[in-house]
C-alpha positions in Angstrom: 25.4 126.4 66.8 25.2 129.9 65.8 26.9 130.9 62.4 29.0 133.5 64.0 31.1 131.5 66.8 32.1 127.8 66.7 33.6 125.9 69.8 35.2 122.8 69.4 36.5 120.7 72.1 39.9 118.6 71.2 40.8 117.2 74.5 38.9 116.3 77.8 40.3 115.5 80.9 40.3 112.6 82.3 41.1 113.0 86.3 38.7 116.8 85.9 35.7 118.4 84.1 38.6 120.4 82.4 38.4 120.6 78.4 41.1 121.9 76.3 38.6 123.1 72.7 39.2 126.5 70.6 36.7 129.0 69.9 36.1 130.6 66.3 34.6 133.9 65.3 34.5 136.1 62.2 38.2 137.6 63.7 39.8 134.6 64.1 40.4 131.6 66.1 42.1 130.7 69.5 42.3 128.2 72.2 40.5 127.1 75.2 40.7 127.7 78.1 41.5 131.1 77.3 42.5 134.6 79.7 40.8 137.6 77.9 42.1 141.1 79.1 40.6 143.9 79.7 40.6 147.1 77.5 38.1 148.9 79.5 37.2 152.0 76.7 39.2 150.6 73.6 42.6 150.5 75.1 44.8 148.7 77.8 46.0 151.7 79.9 49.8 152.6 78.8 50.2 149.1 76.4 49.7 149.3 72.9 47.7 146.6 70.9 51.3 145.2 69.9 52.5 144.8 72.8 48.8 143.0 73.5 49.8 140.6 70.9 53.3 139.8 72.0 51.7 138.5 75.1 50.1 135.9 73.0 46.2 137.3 73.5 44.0 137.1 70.1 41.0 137.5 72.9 40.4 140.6 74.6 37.6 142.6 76.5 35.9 145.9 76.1 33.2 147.5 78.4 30.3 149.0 77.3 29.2 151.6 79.9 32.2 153.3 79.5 32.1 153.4 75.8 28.6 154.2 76.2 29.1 157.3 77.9 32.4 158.3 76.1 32.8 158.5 73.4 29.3 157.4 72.9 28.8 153.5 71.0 27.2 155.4 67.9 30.9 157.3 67.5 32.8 153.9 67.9 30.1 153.0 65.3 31.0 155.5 63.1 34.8 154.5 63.0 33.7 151.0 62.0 33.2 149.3 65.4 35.9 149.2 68.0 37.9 146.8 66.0 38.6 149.2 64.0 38.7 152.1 66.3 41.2 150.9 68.8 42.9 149.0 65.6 42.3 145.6 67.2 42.6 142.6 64.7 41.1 139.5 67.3 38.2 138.5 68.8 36.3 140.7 71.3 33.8 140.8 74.1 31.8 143.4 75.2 30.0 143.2 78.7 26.8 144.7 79.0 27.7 147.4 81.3 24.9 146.5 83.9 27.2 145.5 87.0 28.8 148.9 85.9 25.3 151.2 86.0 25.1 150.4 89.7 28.7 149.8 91.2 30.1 153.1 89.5 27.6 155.7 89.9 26.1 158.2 92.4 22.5 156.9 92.2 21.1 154.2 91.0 17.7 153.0 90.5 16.8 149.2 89.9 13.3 149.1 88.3 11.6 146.0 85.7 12.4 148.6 82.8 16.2 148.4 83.6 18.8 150.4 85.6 18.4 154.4 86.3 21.8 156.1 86.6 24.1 159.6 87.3 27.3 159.7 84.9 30.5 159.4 86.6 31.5 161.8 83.7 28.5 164.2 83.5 26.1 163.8 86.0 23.2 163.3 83.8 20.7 160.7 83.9 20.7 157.3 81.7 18.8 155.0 81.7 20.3 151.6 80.8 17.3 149.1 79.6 17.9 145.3 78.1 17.0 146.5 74.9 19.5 149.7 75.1 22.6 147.2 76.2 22.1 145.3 73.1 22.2 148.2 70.6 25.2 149.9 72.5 26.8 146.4 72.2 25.3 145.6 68.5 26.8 149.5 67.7 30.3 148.3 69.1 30.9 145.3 67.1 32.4 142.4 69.5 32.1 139.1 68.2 30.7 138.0 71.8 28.1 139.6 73.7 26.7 139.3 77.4 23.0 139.8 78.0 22.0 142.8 80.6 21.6 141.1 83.7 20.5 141.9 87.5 23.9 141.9 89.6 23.8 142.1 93.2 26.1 141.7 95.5 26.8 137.9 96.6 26.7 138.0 99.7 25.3 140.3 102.4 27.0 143.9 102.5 27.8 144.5 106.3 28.5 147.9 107.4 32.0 149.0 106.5 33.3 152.6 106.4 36.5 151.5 104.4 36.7 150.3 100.6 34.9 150.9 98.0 31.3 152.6 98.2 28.5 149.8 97.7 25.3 149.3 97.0 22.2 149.9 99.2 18.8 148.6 98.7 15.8 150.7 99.5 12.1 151.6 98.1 11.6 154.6 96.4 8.2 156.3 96.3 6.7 153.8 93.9 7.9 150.9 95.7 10.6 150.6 93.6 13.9 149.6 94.6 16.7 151.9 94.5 20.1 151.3 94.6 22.0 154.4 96.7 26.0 154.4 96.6 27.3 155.8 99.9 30.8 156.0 101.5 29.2 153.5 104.0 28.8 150.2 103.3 25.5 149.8 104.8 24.4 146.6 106.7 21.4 144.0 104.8 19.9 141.8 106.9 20.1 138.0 105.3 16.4 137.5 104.9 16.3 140.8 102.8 19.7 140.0 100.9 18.0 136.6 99.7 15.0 138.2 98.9 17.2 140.6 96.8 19.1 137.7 95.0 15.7 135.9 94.1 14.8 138.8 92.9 17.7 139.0 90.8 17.2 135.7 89.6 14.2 136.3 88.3 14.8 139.6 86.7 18.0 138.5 85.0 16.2 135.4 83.3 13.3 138.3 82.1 15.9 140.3 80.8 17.5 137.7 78.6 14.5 137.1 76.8 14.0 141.0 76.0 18.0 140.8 75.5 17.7 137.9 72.3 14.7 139.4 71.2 16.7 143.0 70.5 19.5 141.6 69.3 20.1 142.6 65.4 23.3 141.1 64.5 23.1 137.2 65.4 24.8 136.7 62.2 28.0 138.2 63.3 27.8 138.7 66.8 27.0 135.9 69.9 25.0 136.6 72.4 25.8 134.9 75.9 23.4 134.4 79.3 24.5 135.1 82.2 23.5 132.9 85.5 23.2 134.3 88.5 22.2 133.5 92.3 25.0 134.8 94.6 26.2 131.8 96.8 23.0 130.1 97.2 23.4 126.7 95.1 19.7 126.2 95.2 19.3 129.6 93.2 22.3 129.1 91.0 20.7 126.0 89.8 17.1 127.5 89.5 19.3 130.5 87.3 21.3 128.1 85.2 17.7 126.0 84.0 16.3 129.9 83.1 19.1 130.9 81.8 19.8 127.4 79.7 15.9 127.2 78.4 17.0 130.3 76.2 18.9 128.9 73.0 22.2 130.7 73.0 25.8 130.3 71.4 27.3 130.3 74.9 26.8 131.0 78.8 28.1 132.7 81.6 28.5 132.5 85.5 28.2 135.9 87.2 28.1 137.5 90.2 31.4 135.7 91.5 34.4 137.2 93.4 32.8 140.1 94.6 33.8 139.8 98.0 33.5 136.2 98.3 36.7 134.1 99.3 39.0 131.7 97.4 36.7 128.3 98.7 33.5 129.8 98.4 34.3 130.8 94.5 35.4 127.2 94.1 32.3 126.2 95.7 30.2 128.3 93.5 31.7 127.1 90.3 32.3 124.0 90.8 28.6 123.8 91.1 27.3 126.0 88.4 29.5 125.2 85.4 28.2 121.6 85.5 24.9 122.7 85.0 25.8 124.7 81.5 25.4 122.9 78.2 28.7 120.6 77.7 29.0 121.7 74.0 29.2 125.6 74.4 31.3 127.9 76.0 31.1 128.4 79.6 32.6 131.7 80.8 33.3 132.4 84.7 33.0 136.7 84.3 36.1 138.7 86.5 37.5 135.6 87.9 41.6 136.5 87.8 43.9 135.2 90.6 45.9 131.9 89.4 44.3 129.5 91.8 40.5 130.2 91.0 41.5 130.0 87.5 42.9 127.0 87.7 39.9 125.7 90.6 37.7 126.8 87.3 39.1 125.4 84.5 39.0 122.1 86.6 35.3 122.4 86.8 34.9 123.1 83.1 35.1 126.5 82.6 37.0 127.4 79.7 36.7 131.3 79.4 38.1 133.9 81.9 38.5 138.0 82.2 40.0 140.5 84.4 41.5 143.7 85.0 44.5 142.6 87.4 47.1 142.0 84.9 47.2 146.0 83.9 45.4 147.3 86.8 48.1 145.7 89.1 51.0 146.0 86.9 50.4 150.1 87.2 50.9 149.7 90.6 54.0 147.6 90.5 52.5 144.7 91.7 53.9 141.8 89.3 52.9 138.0 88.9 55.2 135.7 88.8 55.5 131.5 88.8 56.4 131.7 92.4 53.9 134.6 94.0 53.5 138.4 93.2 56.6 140.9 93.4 55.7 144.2 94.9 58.2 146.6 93.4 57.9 149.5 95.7 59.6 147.7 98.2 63.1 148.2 99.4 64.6 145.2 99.3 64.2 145.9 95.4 66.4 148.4 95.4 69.8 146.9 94.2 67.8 143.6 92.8 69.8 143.0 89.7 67.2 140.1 88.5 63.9 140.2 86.3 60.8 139.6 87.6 60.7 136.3 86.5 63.3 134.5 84.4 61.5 131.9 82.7 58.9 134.4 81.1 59.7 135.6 77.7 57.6 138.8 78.0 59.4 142.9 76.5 60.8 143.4 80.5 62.1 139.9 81.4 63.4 138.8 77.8 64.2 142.8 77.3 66.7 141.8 80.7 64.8 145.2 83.1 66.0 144.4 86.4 63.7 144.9 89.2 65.7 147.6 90.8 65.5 149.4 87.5 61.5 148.7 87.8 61.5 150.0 90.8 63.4 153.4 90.0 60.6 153.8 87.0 57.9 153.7 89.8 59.5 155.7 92.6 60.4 158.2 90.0 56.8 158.3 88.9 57.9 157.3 85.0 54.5 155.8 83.4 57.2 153.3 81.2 57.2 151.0 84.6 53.3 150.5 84.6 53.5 149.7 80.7 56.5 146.9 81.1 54.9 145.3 84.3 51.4 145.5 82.6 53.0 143.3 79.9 54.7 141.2 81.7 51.7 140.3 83.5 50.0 139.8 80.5 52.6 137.3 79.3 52.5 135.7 83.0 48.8 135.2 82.6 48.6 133.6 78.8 51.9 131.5 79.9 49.7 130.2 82.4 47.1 129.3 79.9 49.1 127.6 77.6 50.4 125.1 80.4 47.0 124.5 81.3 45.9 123.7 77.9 48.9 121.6 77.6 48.3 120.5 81.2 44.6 118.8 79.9 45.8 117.7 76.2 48.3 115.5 78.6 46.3 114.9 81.8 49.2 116.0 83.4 48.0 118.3 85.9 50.6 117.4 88.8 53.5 118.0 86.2 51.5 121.5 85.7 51.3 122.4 89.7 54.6 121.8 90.3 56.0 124.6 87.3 53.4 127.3 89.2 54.2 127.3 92.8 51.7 129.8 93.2 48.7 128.1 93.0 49.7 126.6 96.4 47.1 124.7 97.5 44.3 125.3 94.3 
């Protein structure tokens, strides 16, 4: 086990794969399974790290292409690490900024040597290597950090003029393949999308040994694999043996819920996580809706991230026990209730009705992003300490029943 993060597991369940444990690293310890938000560039948009702790997180996540490119990893460096910097006491992740380099810039090219890119801020041209991920990471400081990996998409883009731009696979010159963002979602045949995701495979398993062989700080920061493989069980299996042959304090599943649905995520993990080392962390990456939470924790997963909590909340879309609240609508308008009154978080305990919610949003006042935000914070780690409890007790159809929901997870 390495020196710098300890997992112990207190309680296994008995009807699941679930496992209640708690994690330690050099900023503390906390529990298992555990929700880690996301401060994208050292901070939670409009939520202070206070109000991060009163929702009960001591786990949170930081990215590291965006603190890459601004303010740069060797400035965050220079204040001490992000700890310091964003003045965050707990454990921290960084990601390796990979699935960024291609899904968030202009042009993109995919080579052995790592991932060419345009910044979104700039326009210049960085290249992100294996090596270069670990120092940016190394430079930040988390106490965990994920190995540069080959991301594709999951499944087969088909063409699509609507959403987000994606990902198109072509040669270059050199035969190598370049990955061109367009407002069209450009069609891949199969055969040439599980080409792609052997590909990936293979590449991502490559990387992680360049990955531990960079990293400088193993005595104060863990590095985590990632396994990859898209939807194909046969190649999530041939990813988790790779990825597993490499000694590490912990491993992760990527490449889920990128487009695929509720039962095909299930599917996925439900597979994978069996095939990870019982006595380390497993961690499902940007898994956040309730029911595939809860789908994973049942498998044995028993770490989770995502942006949804504050990315949602800004919209005035809240969580709650019984399904999401949309607070734009009308029928809002003369609610005198909170959002939900069995959570304890600054808006429900504070007593913010949802028609003064609402007002905040209409009348474009950033205060209503920062009270939904943590109130679906609180909604998220409330749902983690029932499910903790939930295992200790093998009492998962007590559990169901207090989170109507999950529905059918």
């Amino acid at each position: 086990m390495c020196a710098a993060l300890t997992f112990e597991i207190d309680h296994a369940c008995t009807a699941t794969r679930a496992r209640a444990g708690r994690i330690t690293t050099r900023h503390g310890s906390f529990e298992t399974p555990v929700f880690m938000p996301v401060a994208t560039a050292a901070a939670m948009k409009g939520v202070t790290v206070a109000q991060i702790e009163s929702t009960g997180s001591r786990m949170i996540l930081n990215n590291a292409y965006h603190l890459m490119l601004r303010p740069t990893a060797e400035r965050v460096a220079n204040f001490g690490g992000s700890h310091e910097f964003m003045r965050w006491p707990h454990s921290m992740l960084t990601d390796s900024g990979g699935f960024q380099a291609w899904s968030m810039s202009d042009i993109v090219k995919l080579s052995e040597e790592g991932v060419r890119f345009r910044s979104f801020i700039d326009g210049s041209s960085i290249m992100l290597t294996p090596e270069r991920s670990i120092e940016v990471q190394n430079l930040i400081g988390a106490d965990i950090i994920m190995a540069f990996d080959d991301c594709p998409p999951s499944i087969a883009p088909q063409d699509d003029d609507e959403g987000d731009p994606a990902p198109q696979t072509d040669l270059d010159a050199d035969g190598v393949p370049a990955l061109a963002r367009s407002r069209k979602r450009p069609s891949v045949t199969p055969a040439a999308h599980q080409q792609r995701l052997i590909e990936a495979v293979e590449r991502t398993a490559r990387w992680l040994e360049r990955c531990k062989a960079a990293h400088r700080r193993e005595a104060d920061q863990s590095l985590f694999g990632i396994v990859q493989g898209g939807t194909d069980l046969s190649l999530r299996a041939r990813s988790a043996a790779l990825t597993t042959a490499v000694e590490l304090p912990g491993y992760a599943i990527g490449g889920v819920a990128v487009g695929e649905g509720t039962a095909e995520i299930a599917r996925v993990v439900e597979f994978t996580a069996p095939l990870l080392p019982p006595g380390k962390p497993r961690y499902l990456m940007g898994v956040g809706y309730e029911r595939d939470i809860v789908a994973a924790v049942r498998a044995g997963v028993d770490m989770f991230d995502c942006v949804l909590p504050t990315r949602n909340g800004r919209k005035g879309y809240a969580f709650t026990r019984n399904g999401p609240v949309r607070l734009r609508n009308a029928a809002h308008t003369l609610d005198r209730g909170v959002l939900d009154p069995s959570c304890d978080c600054l808006a429900c305990a504070g007593g913010y009705s949802r028609g003064y919610l609402r007002h905040l949003f209409m009348a474009g006042e950033s205060l209503g992003g920062t009270l939904v935000s943590v109130h679906n914070l609180r909604h998220f780690q409330a749902l983690m300490v029932d499910i903790r409890a939930a295992i200790r007790e093998d009492a998962w159809s007590t559990f169901e029943a207090r989170w109507p929901v999950l529905g059918s997870a």
